[in-house]
N, C-alpha and C positions, 0 to 999 in steps of 0.2 A: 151417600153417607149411611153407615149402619143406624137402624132404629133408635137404641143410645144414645147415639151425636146427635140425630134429630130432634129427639125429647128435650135432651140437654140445650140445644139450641134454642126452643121452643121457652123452656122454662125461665131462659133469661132473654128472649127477645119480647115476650109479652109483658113481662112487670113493667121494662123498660118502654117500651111503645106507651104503659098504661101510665108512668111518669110523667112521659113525654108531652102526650095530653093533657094533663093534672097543668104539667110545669106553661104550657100553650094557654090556657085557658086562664090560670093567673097572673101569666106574660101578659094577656092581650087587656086584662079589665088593668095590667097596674101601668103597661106601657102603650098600650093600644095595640093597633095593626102588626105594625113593626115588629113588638113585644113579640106576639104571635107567632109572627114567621122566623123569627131569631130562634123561639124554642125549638119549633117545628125542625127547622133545618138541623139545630143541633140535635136532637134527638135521632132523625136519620144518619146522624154524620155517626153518632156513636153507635147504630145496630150495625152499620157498614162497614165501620171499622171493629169492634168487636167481632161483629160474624165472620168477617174475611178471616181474622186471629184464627178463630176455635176452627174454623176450616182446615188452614194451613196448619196448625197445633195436632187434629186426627189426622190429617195424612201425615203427619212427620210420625205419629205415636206407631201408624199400621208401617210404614216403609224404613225406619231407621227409629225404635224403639229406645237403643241405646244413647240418642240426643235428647230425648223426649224431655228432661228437665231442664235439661241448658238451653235447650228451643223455646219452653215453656217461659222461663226468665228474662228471656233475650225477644221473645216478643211481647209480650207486657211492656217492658221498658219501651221496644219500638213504638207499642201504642201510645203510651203515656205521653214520648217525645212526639210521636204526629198530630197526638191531638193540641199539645201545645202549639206547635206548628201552627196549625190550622187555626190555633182561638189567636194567635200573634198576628197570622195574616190579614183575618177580618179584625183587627180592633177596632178600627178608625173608619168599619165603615158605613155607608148609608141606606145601605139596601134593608136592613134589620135591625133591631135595637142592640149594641154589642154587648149590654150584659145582660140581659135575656139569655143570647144567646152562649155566652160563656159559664153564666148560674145551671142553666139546664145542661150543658156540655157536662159542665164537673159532676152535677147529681145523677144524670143518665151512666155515665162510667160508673161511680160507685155502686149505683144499683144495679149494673150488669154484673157488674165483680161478686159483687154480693150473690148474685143469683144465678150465677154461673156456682160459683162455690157451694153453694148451697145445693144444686142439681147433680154436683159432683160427687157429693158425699151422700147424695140420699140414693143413689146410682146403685143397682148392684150390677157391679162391674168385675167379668172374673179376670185372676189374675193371671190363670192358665187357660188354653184352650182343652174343654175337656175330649175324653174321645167318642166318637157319637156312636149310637147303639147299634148302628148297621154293621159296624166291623165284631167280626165275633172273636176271639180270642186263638191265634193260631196256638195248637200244637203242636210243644216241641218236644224234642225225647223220645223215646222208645216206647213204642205202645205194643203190646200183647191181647 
């Protein structure tokens, strides 16, 4: 990954880790143990599933540029629907507290979204590749 994608990574996987924590910590005094590990787990499930996005999101933007918005839409939606998925499959179950771990799921998202967003626009990201100073300018025409 270009430095960009790293940064940008960076600047939404630590707010959200730092949620995460936040959200663990008052999981575990409101629901105990359980609490804990519900947030825990969902806060891993959204940097995994958000990171993998923004992964596949840059290699789609460097190799088929031209998809780059409909890939962008079309995988948000995918997230959105697997993390449903996934908060449906553990409702009912007993390994964590389920809304621990569904409260912290929904908030870890938005605060990636958010801070994905936010990395994005603070980005200076060019729109062209410029051309770099080693190439010196061929001359063309008739020289005397």
């Amino acid at each position: 990954m270009p430095s960009n994608d790293v940064r940008i990574l960076l600047q939404a996987a630590v707010p959200t880790a730092a949620v995460g924590a936040i959200a663990a910590v008052v999981s575990g005094v409101v629901a105990g143990g359980k609490g804990a590990v519900g947030a825990i787990v969902a806060t891993l499930v959204v940097i995994l599933f958000m990171g993998i996005g923004l992964y596949v999101l840059q290699r789609t933007a460097k190799s088929l540029p031209h998809l780059f918005q409909a890939m962008g839409l079309m995988l948000y939606a995918a997230q959105i629907l697997l993390l449903f998925i996934f908060l449906a499959a553990f409702k009912n179950t007993s390994l964590f507290n389920p809304r621990s771990f569904a409260i912290t799921l929904v908030v870890g998202t938005l605060v990636w979204i958010a801070t994905q967003t936010r990395a994005h626009m603070k980005a200076k990201i060019l729109y062209v590749e410029p051309d770099s100073a080693d190439d010196k300018p061929q001359k063309t025409g008739h020289t005397s």
